[in-house]
C-alpha positions in Angstrom: -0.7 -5.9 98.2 0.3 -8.4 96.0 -1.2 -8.3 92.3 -1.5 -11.1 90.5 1.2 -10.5 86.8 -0.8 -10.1 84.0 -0.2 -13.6 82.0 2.3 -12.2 79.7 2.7 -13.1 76.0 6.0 -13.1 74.4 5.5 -13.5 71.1 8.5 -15.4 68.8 9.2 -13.8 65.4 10.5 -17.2 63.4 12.8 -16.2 61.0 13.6 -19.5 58.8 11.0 -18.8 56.5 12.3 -15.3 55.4 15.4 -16.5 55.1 14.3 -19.4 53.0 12.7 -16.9 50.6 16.1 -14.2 50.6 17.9 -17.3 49.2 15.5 -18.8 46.6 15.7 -14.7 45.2 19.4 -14.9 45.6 19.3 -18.1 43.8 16.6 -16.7 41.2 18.7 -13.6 40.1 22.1 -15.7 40.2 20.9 -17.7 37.6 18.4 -14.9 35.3 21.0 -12.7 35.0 23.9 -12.1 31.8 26.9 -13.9 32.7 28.4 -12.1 29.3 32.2 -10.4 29.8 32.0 -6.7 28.4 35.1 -5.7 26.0 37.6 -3.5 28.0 36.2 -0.9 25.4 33.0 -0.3 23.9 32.9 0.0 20.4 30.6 1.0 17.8 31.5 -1.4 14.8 31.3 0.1 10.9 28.8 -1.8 8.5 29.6 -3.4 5.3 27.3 -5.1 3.1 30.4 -6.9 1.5 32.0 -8.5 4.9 32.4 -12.1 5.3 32.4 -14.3 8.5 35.8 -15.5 9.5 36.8 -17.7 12.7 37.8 -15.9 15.8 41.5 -15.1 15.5 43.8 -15.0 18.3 45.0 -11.5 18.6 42.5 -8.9 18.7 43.0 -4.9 18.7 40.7 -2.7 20.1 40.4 1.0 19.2 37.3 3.3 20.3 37.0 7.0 18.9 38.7 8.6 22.0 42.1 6.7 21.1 42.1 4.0 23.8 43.8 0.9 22.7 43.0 -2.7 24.1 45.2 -6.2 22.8 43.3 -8.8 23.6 41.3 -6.8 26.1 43.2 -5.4 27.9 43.8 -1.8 27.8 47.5 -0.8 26.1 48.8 2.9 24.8 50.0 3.2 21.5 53.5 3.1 22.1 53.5 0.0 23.9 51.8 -1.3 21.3 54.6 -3.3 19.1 56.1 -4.8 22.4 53.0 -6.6 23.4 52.1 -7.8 20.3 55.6 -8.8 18.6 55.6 -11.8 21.2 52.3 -13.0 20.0 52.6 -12.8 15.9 56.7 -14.7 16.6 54.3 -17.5 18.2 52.5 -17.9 15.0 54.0 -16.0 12.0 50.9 -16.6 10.0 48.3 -15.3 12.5 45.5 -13.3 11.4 45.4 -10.2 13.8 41.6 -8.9 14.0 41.8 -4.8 14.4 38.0 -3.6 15.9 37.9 0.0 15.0 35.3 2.1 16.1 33.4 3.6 13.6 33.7 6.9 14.1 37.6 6.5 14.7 39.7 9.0 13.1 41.0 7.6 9.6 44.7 8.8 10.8 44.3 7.0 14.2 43.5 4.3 12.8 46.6 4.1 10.4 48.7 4.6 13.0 47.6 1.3 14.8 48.3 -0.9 12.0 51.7 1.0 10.6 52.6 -0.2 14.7 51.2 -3.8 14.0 52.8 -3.7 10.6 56.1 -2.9 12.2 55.3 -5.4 14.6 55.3 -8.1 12.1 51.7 -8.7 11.6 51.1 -8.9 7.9 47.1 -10.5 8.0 45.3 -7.6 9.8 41.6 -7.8 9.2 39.4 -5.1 10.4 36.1 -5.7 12.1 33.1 -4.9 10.5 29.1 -5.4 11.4 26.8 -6.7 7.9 23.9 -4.2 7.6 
């Protein structure tokens, strides 16, 4: 007995449209999000009513509460501290060095990373400050 095959319907998914729209939202978000480089700390930054704005200076010091250092963002310890940033203060004895302390950094912390930029040479260390 020979049946006659039902007439069989393939049906074809085409795909080039949702791939069309995966790249127009890969495109979107590209472009709407933050391109902005994080600090290699974060830092809460003490207020001053008195603080001026200066120009960016070339050397910046990081120091967060917990103790972690950062020259220039990148992360440093204390001890290693007057190596990496005699180099930069002999390129350009009259440097300003900008030290961003947290603000809830311990006051004897803090001392000890400038007495280490002092002994480095740095004599223009301005600390960071927010205006309230």
């Amino acid at each position: 007995m020979d049946f006659e095959g039902r007439a069989r319907i393939h049906s074809h998914l085409d795909i080039a449209p949702l791939i069309d729209i995966v790249f127009l939202l890969l495109v979107f978000f590209m472009l709407t999000s933050t391109f902005l480089v994080p600090e290699a700390i974060e830092l809460e930054l003490p207020e001053s009513k008195s603080a001026s704005p200066t120009e960016v200076t070339p050397i910046i010091v990081s120091l967060n509460q917990t103790g972690q250092l950062a020259l220039n963002g990148e992360s440093i310890k204390l001890e290693q501290l007057k190596l990496a940033i005699a180099p930069l203060i002999k390129q350009d004895v009259d440097s300003a060095i900008t030290l961003k302390s947290d603000a809830h950094t311990e006051v004897q912390l803090l001392l000890k990373v400038m007495d280490e930029i002092r002994a480095a040479g740095g004599t223009n260390v301005g600390l960071a400050t927010t205006q309230k």
